[in-house]
C-alpha positions as CSV (number, residue, x, y, z in Angstrom):
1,X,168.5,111.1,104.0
2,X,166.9,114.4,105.5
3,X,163.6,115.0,105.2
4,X,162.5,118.8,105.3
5,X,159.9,121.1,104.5
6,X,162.0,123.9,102.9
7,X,165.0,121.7,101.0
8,X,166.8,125.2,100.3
9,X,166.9,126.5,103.7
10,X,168.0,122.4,105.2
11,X,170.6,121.9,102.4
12,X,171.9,125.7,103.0
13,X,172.2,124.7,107.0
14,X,173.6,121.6,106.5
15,X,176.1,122.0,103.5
16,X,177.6,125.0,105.9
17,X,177.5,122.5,109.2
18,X,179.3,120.0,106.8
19,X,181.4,122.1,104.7
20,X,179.8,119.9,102.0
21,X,178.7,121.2,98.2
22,X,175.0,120.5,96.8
23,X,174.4,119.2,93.8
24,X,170.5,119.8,92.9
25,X,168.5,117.4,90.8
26,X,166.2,120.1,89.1
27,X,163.3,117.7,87.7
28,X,163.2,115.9,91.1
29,X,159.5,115.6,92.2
30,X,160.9,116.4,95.9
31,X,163.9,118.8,95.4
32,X,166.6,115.9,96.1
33,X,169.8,117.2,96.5
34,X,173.1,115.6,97.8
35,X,175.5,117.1,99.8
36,X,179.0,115.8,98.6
37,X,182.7,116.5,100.1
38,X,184.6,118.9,98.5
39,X,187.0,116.8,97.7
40,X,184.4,114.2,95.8
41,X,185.4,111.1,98.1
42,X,183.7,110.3,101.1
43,X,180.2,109.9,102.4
44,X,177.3,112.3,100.7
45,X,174.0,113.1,102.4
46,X,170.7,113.2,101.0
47,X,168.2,115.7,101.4
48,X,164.7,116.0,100.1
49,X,161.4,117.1,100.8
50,X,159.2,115.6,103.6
51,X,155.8,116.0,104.3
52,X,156.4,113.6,107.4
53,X,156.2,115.3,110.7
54,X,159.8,116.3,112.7
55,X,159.8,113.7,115.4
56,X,161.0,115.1,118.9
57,X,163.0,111.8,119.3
58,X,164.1,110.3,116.3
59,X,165.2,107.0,116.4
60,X,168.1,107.8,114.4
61,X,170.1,111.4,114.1
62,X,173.7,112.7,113.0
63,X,175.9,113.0,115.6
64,X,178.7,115.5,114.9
65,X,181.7,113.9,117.3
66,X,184.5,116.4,118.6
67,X,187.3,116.2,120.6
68,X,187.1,118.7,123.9
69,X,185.0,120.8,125.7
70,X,186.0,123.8,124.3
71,X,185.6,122.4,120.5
72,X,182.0,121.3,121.4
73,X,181.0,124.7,123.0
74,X,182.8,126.4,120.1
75,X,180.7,124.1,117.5
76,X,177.4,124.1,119.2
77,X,178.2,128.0,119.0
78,X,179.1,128.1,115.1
79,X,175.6,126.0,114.2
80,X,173.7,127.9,116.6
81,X,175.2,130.9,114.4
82,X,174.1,129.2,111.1
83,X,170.6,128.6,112.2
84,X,170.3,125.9,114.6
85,X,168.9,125.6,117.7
86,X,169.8,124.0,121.3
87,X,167.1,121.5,122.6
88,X,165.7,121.2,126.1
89,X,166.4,117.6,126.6
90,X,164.8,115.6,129.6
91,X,167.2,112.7,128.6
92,X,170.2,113.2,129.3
93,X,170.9,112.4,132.9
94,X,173.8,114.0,135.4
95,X,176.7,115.4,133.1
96,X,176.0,114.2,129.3
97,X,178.6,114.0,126.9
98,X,175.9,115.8,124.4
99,X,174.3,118.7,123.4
100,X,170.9,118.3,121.4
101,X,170.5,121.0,118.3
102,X,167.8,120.9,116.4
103,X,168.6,122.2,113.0
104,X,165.9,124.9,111.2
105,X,163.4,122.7,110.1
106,X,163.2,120.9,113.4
107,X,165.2,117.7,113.1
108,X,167.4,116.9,116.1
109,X,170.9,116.3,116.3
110,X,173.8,116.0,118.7
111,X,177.2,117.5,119.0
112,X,179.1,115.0,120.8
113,X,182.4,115.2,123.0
114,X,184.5,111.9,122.4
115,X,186.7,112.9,125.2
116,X,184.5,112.6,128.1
């Protein structure tokens, strides 16, 4: 689940990051909404409202996983397009594998290359 201030503007960001289509629950108290495949089969993603504060290191985050240099630079360059944001991050020793986004509400993620 992803909690967020303004569900429209986290499930617009993240159904476009996902490719994914939202299906609204209109007499939910907190906006839930999932975020399902196109195709109807795989794993959906909740999001809803939160009044809980972003956290600047979450103890657990999506990691989007690509192939290659190039396909990470060319991701991290289509979310920062959609709305996101790269992070500053102190933690990432010499040469990570990583690059930390944060999306519009605030909460981080990381575009990963599996090839390094």
């Amino acid at each position: 689940m992803l909690g967020a201030e303004d569900v429209d503007r986290a499930v617009g960001f993240w159904a476009a990051v996902l490719g994914y289509d939202p299906v609204r629950f209109e007499n939910s108290a907190n906006d839930f909404t999932i975020l399902v495949p196109p195709s109807k089969e795989g794993t959906r993603v909740a999001v809803q409202r939160s009044e809980t504060p972003v956290q600047e290191a979450p103890r657990v985050h999506l990691d989007l996983v690509v192939d290659s240099a190039d396909e990470q630079a060319a991701a991290v360059e289509r979310l920062v397009g959609l709305g996101g944001e790269v992070v500053e991050w102190d933690y990432s020793g010499e040469d990570p594998d990583f690059i930390v986004l944060a999306d519009p509400e605030g909460n981080r993620f990381c575009v990963v290359n599996a090839r390094v």
